[in-house]
C-alpha positions as CSV (number, residue, x, y, z in Angstrom):
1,X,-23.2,-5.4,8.3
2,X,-22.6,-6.6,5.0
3,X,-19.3,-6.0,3.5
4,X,-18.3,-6.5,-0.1
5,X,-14.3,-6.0,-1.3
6,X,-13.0,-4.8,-4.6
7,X,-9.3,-5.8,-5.8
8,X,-7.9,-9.5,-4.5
9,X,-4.2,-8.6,-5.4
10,X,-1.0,-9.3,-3.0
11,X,-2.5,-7.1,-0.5
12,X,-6.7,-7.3,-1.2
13,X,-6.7,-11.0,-0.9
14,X,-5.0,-11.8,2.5
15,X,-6.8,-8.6,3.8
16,X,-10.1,-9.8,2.3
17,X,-9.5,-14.0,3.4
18,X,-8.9,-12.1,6.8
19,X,-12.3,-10.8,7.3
20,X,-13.8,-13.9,5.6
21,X,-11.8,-16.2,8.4
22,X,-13.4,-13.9,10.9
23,X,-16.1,-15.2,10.3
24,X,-17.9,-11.8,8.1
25,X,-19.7,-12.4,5.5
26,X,-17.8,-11.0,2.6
27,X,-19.1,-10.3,-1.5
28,X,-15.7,-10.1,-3.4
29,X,-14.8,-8.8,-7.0
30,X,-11.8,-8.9,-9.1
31,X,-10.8,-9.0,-12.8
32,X,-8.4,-11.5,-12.0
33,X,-10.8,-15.1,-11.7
34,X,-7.5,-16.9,-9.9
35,X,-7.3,-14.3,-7.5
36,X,-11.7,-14.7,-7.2
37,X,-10.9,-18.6,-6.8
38,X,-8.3,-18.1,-3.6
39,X,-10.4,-16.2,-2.2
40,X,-13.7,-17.6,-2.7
41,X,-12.3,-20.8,-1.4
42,X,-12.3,-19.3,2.3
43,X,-16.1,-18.9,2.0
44,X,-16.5,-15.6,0.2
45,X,-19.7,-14.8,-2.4
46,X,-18.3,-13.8,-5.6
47,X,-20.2,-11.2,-7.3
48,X,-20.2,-10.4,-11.2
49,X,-19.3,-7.0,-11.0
50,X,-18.6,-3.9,-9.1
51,X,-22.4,-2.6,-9.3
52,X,-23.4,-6.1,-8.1
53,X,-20.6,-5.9,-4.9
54,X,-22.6,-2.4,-3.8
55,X,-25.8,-3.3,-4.2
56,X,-25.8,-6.0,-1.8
57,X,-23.0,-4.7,0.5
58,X,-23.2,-2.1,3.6
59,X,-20.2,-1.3,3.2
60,X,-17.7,-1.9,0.3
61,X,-13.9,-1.9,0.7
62,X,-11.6,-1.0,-1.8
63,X,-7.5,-2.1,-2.9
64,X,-6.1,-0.9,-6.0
65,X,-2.9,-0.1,-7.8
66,X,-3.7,3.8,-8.8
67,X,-5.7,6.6,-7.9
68,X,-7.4,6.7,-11.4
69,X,-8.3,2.9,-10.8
70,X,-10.5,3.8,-7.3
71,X,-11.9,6.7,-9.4
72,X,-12.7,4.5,-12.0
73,X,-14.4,1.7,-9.8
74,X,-16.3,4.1,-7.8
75,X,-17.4,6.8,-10.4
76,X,-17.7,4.5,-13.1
77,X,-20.8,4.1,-15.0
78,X,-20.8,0.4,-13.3
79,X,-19.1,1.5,-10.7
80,X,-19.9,1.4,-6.9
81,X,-22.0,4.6,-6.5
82,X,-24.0,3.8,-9.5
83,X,-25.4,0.8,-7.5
84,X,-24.8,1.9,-3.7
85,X,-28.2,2.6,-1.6
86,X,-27.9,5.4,1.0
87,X,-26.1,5.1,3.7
88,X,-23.1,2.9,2.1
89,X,-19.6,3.4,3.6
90,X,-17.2,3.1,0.8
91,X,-13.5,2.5,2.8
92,X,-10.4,2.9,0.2
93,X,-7.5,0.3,1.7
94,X,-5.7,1.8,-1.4
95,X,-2.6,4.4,-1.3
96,X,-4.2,7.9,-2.8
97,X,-3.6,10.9,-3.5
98,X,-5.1,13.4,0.0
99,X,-6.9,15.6,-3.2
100,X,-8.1,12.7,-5.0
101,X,-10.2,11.1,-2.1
102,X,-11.1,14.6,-0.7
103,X,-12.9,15.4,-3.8
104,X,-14.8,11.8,-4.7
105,X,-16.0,12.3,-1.3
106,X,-17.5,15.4,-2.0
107,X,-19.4,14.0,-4.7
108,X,-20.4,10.8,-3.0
109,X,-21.9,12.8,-0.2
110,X,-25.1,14.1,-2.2
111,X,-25.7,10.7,-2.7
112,X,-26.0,9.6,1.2
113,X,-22.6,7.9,0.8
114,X,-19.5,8.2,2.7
115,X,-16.1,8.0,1.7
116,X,-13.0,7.1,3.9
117,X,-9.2,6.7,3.1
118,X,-8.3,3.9,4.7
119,X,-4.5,3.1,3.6
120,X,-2.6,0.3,5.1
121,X,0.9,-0.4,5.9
122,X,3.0,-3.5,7.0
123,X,3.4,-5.5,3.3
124,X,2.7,-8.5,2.1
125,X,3.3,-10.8,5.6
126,X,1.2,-7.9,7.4
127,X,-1.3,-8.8,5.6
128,X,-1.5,-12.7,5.9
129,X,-1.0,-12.1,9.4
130,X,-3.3,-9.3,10.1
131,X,-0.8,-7.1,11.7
132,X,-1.1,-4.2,9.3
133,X,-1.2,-0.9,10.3
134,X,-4.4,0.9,9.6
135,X,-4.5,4.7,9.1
136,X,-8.0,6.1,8.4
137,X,-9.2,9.7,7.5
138,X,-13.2,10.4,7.4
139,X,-16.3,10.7,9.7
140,X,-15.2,9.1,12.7
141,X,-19.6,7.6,13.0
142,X,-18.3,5.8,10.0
143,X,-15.3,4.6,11.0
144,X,-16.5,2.8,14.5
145,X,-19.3,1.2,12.6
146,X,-16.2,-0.4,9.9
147,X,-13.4,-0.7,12.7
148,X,-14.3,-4.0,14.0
149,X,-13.8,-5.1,10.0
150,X,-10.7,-3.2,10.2
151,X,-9.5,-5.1,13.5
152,X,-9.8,-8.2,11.3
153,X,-6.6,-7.1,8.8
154,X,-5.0,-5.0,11.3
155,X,-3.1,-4.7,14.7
156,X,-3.0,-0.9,14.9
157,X,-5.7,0.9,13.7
158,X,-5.6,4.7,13.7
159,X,-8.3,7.1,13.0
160,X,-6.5,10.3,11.8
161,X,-9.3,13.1,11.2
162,X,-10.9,14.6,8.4
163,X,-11.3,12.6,5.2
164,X,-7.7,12.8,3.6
165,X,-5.4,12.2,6.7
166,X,-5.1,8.4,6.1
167,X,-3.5,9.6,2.8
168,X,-1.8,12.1,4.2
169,X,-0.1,9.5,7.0
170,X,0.6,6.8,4.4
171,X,2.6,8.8,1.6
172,X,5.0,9.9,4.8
173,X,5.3,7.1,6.4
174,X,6.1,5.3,2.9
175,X,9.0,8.1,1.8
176,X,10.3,7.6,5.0
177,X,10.6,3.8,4.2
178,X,11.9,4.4,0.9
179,X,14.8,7.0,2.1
180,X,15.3,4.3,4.8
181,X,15.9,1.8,2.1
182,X,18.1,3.8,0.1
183,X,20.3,5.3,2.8
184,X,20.8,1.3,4.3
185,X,21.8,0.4,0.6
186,X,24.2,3.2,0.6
187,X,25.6,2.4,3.9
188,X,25.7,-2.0,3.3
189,X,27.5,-0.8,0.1
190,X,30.2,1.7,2.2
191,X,30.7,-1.3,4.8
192,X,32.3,-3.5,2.4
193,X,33.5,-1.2,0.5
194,X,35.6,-0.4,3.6
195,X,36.3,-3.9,4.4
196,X,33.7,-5.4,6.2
197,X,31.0,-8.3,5.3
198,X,28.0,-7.0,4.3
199,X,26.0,-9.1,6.6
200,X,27.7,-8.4,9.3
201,X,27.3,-4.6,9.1
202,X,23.1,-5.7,8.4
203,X,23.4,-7.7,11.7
204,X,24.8,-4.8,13.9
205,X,21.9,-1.8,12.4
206,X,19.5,-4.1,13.8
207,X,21.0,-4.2,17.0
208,X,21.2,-0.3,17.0
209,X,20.1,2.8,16.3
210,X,19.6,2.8,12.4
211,X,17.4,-0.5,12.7
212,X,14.1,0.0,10.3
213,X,11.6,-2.8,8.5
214,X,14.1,-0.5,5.4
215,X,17.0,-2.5,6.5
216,X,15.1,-5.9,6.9
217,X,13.9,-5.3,3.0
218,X,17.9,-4.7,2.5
219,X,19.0,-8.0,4.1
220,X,16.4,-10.4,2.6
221,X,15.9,-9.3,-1.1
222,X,18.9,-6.7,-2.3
223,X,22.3,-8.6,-0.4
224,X,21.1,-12.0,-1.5
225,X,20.3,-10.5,-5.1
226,X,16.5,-11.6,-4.6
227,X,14.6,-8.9,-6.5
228,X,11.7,-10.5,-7.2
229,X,8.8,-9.0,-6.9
230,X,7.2,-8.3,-3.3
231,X,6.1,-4.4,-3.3
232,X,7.1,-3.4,-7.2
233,X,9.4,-0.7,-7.8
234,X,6.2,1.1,-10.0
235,X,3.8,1.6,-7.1
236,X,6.8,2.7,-4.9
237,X,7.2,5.4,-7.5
238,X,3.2,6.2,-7.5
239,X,3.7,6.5,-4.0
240,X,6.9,8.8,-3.8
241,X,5.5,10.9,-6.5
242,X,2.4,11.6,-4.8
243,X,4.0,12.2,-1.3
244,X,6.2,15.0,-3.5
245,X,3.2,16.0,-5.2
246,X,1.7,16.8,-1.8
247,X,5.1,18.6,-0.9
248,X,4.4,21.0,-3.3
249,X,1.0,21.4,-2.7
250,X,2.3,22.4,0.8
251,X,5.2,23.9,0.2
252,X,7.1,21.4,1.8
253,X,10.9,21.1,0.7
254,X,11.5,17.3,0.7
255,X,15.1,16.9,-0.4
256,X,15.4,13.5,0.8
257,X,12.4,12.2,-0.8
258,X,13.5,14.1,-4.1
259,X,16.8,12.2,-4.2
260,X,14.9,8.6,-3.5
261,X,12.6,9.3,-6.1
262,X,15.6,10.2,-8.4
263,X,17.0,6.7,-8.0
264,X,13.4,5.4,-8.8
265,X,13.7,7.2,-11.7
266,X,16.7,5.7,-12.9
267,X,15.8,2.2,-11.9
268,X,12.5,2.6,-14.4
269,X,14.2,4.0,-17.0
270,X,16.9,1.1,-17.1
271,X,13.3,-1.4,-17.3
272,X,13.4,-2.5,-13.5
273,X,10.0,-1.0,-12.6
274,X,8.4,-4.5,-12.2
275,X,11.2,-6.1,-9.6
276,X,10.7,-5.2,-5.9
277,X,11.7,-1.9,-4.7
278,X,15.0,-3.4,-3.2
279,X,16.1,-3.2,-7.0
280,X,17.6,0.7,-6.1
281,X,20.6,-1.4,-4.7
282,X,21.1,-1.7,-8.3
283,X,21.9,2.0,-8.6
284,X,24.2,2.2,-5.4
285,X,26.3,-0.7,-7.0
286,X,26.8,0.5,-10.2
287,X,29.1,3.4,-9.8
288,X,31.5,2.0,-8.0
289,X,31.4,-0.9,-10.4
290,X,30.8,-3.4,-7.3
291,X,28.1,-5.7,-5.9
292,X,27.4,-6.1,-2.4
293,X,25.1,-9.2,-3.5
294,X,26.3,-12.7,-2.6
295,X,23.9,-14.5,-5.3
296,X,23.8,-13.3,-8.8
């Protein structure tokens, strides 16, 4: 099966140089030409276009920023519909909206192709090292014929259900990791506050109860000060706002979630939307006019 991916970012390219080191054969697209070149260096076929990635591609693989941006790329006058034969699976690696990819795959169906929401979770280093968790919503004849491409980027692959679930799964489990981030900032911040080294405090969590990949975020980027960019602030906001978006779809109360995304709010507003999400230990420190960083 021939597989084609769309969108070589932080995320797209390790995933995509995963399958290629596989040994797949993989057409790639991106409007980025140094993100085409890293890949393309493992062995991949770069392809012109989006139209030119689905018409020689069995399946096509998606990872972008925004929901509009998969609309956009699939729908698209030059998108990957316009150029798909029958029988393509399109697989969106992407975080979306539950609605958004229920809806394009309602339209994609007349046209023999099928649609499945396919986010991932595990960063970055999951990525690279092809650990990532993989949480999949759609026909389930669709998703054995892509899992073994799936295998390739990740160590736990899930399918969910009905075309939505993998979106549905990914904007929890990310407001749980964003709570998790803020409550471990509030509580490294009360530690020395209260007298104790904030490292210290970091070192015991992880030996107990309140350890979380949260906490690990805390430790390497917002105590040493380091808030450059590994998951942006901005897409942790898409994210959050489309988890609360679903919450009110569902009449859901998410009080936790509404205070994280709060904080986000403040951190964008002051211009910090483009440093890593481990920037909302900006907000804890500034009220009580203290840092717990130990490198400015």
């Amino acid at each position: 099966m021939k597989a084609g991916f769309i969108g070589l970012g932080m995320m797209g390219g390790p995933m995509c140089r995963n399958m290629v080191k596989k040994g797949n054969a993989i057409v790639i697209y991106d409007l980025n030409p140094d993100a085409v070149a890293r890949v393309r260096s493992t062995g991949a076929v770069e392809a012109k276009s989006t139209k030119e990635v689905a018409a020689q591609c069995d399946v096509v693989f998606l990872s972008l920023p925004m929901p509009k941006d998969v609309e956009a790329v699939i729908m698209g006058p030059d998108g990957v519909a316009a150029a798909a034969k029958k029988g393509t699976i399109i697989v969106d690696l992407s975080t979306n909206a539950p609605a958004v990819v229920q809806r394009l795959a309602k339209e994609l169906a007349p046209r023999g192709l099928t649609l499945l929401d396919s986010p991932v979770s595990g960063g970055v280093d999951g990525a690279e090292a092809a650990t990532l968790a993989v949480m999949v919503g759609g026909d389930k004849a669709a998703f054995d014929k892509v899992k073994p491409l799936l295998d390739c980027i990740g160590k736990n692959v899930f399918h969910l259900g009905a075309i939505g679930t993998g979106s549905v799964a990914k904007l929890c489990n990310n407001m749980v990791s964003f709570c998790n981030l803020a409550v471990a900032s509030e509580a490294v911040m009360l530690a020395k506050r209260a007298g104790l080294d904030p490292q210290i405090m970091v070192n015991v969590i992880h030996a107990s109860s309140g350890a979380s990949s949260s906490l690990k975020r805390v430790e390497r980027k917002a105590i040493h000060g380091d808030f450059k960019q590994e998951f942006a602030l901005n897409l942790a906001f898409k994210d959050l706002t489309l988890a609360l978006d679903l919450g009110r779809e569902t009449d859901t109360p998410l009080a936790y979630g509404s205070y994280t995304y709060t904080l986000m709010q403040k951190a964008r507003a002051n211009g910090r939307g483009g440093e890593d999400v481990s920037t909302l230990m900006r907000d804890i420190e500034e009220p009580v006019n203290e840092q717990v960083r130990t490198k400015l």
